[in-house]
N, C-alpha and C positions, 0 to 999 in steps of 0.2 A: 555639038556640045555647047554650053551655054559658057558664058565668062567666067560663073564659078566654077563651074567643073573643071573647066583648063589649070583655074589656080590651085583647085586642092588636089589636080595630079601634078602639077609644080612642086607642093608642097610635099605631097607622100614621095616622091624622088627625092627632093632635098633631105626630106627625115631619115630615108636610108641610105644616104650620103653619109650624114652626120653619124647613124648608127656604124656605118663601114669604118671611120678613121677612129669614133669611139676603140672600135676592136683593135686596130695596130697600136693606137695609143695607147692601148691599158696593158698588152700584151705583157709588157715587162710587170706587174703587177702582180701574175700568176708563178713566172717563169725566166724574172729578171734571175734570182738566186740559184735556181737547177743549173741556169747555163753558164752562170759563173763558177761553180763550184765542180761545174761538168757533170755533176749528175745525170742531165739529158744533154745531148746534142741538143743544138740550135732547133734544126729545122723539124724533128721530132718531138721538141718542148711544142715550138709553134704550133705542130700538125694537134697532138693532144687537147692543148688549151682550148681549139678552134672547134671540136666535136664535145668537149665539155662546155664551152659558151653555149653550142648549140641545143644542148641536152637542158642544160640552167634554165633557158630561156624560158621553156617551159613547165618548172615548176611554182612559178607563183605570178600574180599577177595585183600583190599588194604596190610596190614599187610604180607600177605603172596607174594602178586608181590613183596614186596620189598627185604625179604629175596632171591628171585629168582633171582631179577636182579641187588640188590643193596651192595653184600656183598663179594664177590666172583667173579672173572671175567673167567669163563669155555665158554663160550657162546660170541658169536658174535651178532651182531645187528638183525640177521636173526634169533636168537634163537636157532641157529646150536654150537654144541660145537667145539672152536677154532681148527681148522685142526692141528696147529702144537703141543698141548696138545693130539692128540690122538695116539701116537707112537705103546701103547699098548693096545689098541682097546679100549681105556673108561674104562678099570678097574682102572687103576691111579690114574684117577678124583673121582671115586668109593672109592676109598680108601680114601682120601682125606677128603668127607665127611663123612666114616666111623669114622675114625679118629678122628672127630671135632666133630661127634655125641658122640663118649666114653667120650670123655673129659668134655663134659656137663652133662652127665648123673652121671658118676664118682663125679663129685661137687652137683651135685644136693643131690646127696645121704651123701655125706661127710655133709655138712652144713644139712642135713634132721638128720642125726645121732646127733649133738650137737645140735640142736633147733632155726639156726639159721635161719633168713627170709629172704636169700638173692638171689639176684635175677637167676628166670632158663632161661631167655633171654640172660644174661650177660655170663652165662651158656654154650652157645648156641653158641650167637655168639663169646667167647673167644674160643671156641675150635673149632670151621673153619677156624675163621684166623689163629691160634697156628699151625695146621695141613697144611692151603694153603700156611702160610708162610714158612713150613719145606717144602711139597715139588713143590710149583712153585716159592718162591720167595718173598718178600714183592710188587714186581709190578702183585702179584696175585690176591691183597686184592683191591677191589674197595674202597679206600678212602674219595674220591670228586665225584664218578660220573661222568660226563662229563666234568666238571672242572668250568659252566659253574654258578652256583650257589652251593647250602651247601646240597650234595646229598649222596649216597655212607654210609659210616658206619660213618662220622663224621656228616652226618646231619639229617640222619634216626635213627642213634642209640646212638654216646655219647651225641651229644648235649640234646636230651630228655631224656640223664639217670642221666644231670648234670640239668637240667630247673624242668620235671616235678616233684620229690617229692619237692622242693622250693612251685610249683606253689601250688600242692597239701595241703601242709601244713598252705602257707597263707591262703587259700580258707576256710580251718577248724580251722585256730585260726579266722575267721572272720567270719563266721558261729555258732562255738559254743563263742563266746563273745556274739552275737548277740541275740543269742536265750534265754544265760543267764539274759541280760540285759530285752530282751520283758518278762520272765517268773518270774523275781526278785518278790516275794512277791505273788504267787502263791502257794497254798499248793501242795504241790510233789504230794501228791496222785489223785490229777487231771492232772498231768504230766506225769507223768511217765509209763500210762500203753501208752497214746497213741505218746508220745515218742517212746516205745518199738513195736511199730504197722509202726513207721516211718522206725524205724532201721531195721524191718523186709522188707518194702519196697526198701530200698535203700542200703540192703545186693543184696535182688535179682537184684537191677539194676546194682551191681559193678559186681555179677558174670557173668548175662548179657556181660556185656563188657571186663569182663575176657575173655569169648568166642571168641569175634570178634575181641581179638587182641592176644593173647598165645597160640591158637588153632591153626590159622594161620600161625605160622613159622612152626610148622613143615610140612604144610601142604607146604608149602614154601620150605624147606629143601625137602623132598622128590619129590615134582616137579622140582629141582635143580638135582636128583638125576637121574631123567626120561631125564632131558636133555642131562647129560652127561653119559647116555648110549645109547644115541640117538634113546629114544623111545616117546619122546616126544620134539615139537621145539614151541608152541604157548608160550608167555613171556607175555602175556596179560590175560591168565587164568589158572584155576585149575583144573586138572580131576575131575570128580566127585565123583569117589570111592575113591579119595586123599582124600576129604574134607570130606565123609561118616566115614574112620577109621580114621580120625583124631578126629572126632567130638567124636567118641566115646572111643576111647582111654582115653582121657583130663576128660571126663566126670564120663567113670568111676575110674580115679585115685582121680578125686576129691571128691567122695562118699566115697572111701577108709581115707580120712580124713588123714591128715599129724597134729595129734592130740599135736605131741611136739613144733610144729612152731606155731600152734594156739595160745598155751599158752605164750610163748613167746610174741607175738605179741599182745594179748588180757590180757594178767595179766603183763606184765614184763614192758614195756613203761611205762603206767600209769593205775591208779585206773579209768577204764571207768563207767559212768553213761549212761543211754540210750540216754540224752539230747547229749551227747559226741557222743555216737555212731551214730548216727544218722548225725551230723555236719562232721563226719572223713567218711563214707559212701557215701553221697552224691556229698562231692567235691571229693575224689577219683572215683567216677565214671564219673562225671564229667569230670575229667582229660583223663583218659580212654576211653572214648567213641569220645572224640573231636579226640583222636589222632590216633584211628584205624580208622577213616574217611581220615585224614591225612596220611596214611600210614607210622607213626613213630612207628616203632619197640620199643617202651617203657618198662623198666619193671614194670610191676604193681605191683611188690612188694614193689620198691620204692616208688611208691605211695602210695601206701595202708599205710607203714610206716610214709611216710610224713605226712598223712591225722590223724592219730593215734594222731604222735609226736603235731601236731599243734592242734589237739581238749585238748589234755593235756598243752600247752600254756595257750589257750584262756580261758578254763575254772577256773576263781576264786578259788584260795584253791589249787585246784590240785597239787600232786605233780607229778615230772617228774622222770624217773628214767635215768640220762643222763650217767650213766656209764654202763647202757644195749644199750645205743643208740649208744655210742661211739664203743663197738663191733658189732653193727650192724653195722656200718657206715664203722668200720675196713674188713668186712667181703664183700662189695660195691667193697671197691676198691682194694680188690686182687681178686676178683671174675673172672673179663676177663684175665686176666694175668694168674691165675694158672689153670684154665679149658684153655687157651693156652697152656700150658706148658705141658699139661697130653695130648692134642688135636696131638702137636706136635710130643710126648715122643710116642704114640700112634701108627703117619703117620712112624717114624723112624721104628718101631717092624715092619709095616706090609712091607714096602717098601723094609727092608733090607731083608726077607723070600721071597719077592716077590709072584706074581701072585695071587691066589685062596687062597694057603695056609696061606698068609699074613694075607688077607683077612679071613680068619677064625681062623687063632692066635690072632689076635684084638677082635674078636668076641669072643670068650674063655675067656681072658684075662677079657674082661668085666661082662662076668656071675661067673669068679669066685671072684671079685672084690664085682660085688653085692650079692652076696652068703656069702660071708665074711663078710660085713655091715650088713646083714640082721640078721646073725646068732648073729653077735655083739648087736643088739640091743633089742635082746630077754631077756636079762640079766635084764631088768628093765624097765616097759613100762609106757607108758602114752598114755592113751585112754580117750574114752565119759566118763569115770566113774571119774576119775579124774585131769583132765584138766582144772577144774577152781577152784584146792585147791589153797590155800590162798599161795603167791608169797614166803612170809618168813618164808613158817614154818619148811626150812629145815636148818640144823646143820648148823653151822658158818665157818665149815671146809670144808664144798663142794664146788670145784669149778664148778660146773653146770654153764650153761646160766642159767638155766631153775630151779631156788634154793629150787622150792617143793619136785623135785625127781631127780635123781640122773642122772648123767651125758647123760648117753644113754639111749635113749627112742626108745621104738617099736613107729611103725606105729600108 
């Protein structure tokens, strides 16, 4: 095998790395509310979510052109990677998204360790531009696209990371108002089971759409990866065994259940009712599925959040719990910036070792990184057994996100 070939199967391992913790981390996205409200059991939300990720994955492949050709500039019009980018035969560009893949995976697991729900797209894309901008430049990063409307990373990825949970959230303060106002004076017990029969539907149709849009970058990324080892030049499609180990990577990470972002997102915003979960479920998928039509790179997690935070709005009574909102909110916007900064700190180790060996000091770097998280958060877990204790029954002295257990949670 030649030196490239070692790095872009570095890389395609690294991408379904990334894609594996995408799925536990978003996990609470589909199925944070079922399992607080009990609708489904824990490990049967998981098991569902994880065959509808799978199914998702394969209905569109907009999401993933865009990562290809909208984030990143390796590749010329023809699909060919830029002649003068290839000095060192495509391991460079190799590195590069090496690079931007540690740096998302590294945040994904940092914020997986403290419980927090923030985005693995933001993830994602902060640590290939962090890594393109170290090493081609800031005229590396497609911005605008062609210049000629809102295309490129400012109009496939922030504009929808600053619109969707907005749209998301009015959707479910005006959904669950709505459903409260038609049900006002209705005994619960004729609501509430088939309520919970809704939020079982319109769990499955957000993880559905989970599929066909967070499955898709990495499928994305790693087609990005084919190009710039010049083993692939089509910018209109995806290989097929791309989109086979993607689908199943995403799927089975989200069976693995990311049990501390669940609770977080399902007990720590607000006290959900099924009527709630059902109004936060439906406009989040909603949002979701318009925009992997669209091919906006969105994060579903801000949605899923937004749809939460506005069914807790709309709903009468409820309370909000807006000083867990506000570190999620805190957690949004350092999210691209410092999975840049790790993306970048990342391209700098491999570039300066150079060639293969760089290339697999990065790769090291990142298994002892998650080796070290993982082992950290053995110390005190939260799984299907208790994941829906009661938000305040921990000591006054903990600083947890997550104030039933204690700072660091297992998987």
């Amino acid at each position: 095998m030649t030196e490239t070939s070692v790095i872009l199967a570095l890389v395609v391992v690294t991408a379904l790395a990334f894609d594996f913790t995408n799925g536990f981390h978003d996990t609470a996205n589909a199925m944070a509310t079922s399992i607080a409200t009990k609708a489904l059991r824990p490990k049967t939300a998981v098991a569902l979510s994880g065959v509808l990720n799978l199914i998702g994955a394969f209905l569109s492949v907009e999401v993933a052109l865009t990562v290809t050709n909208a984030v990143v500039k390796i590749q010329d019009k023809t699909g060919a990677p830029k002649t003068e980018l290839l000095a060192d035969g495509g391991s460079g560009l190799l590195l590069i998204i090496l690079a931007g893949l540690v740096g998302g995976i590294v945040w994904n697991l940092l914020t997986w360790l403290v419980g927090l729900p923030s985005s693995s797209s933001h993830a994602l894309f902060g640590g290939l531009i962090g890594a393109t901008v170290a090493g081609l430049g800031w005229a590396g990063v497609n911005w605008n696209g062609d210049g000629s409307k809102l295309d490129g990373v400012v109009g496939k990825v922030l504009l929808p990371a600053v619109l969707s949970p907005v749209i998301a959230a009015l959707i479910a303060v005006a959904g669950s108002w709505l459903i409260f106002k038609v049900t006002n004076g209705i005994a619960a017990r004729f609501t509430e089971k088939g309520f919970k029969w809704g939020q079982i539907g319109s769990a499955s149709l957000v993880s559905l759409a989970h599929g066909t849009n967070d499955a898709q970058k990495t499928m994305g990324v790693i087609t990005l990866a084919l190009i710039a080892s010049g083993d692939w030049s089509d910018t209109k499609n995806i290989p097929f065994w791309v989109k086979v180990a993607c689908a199943l990577a995403i799927a089975l990470g989200t069976y693995l259940g990311g049990w501390r972002i669940i609770r977080t997102l399902g007990k720590g915003l607000t006290d959900i009712n099924p009527a709630q979960g059902t109004a936060a479920q439906s406009g989040a998928a909603a949002v979701i599925l318009a925009s992997s039509q669209l091919g906006f790179a969105l994060s579903t997690t801000h949605v899923a959040t937004g749809s939460v935070l506005g069914s807790g709005i709309g709903r009468p009574g409820a309370t909000v719990r807006w000083a867990v909102a506000g570190r999620m909110v805190m957690a949004w916007l350092i999210t691209l910036p410092a999975a840049g900064l790790i993306g970048a700190a990342m391209w700098w180790i491999g570039h300066t070792i150079g060639g293969l060996a760089g290339a697999i000091a990065v790769f090291v770097l990142l298994v002892a990184a998650s080796v070290a998280m993982w082992l950290r958060s053995r110390g005190h877990q939260v799984d299907h057994e208790n994941v829906n204790d009661d938000w305040e029954a921990a000591p006054a002295t903990e600083p947890a996100v997550a104030p039933a257990v204690p700072m660091v949670a297992a998987n």
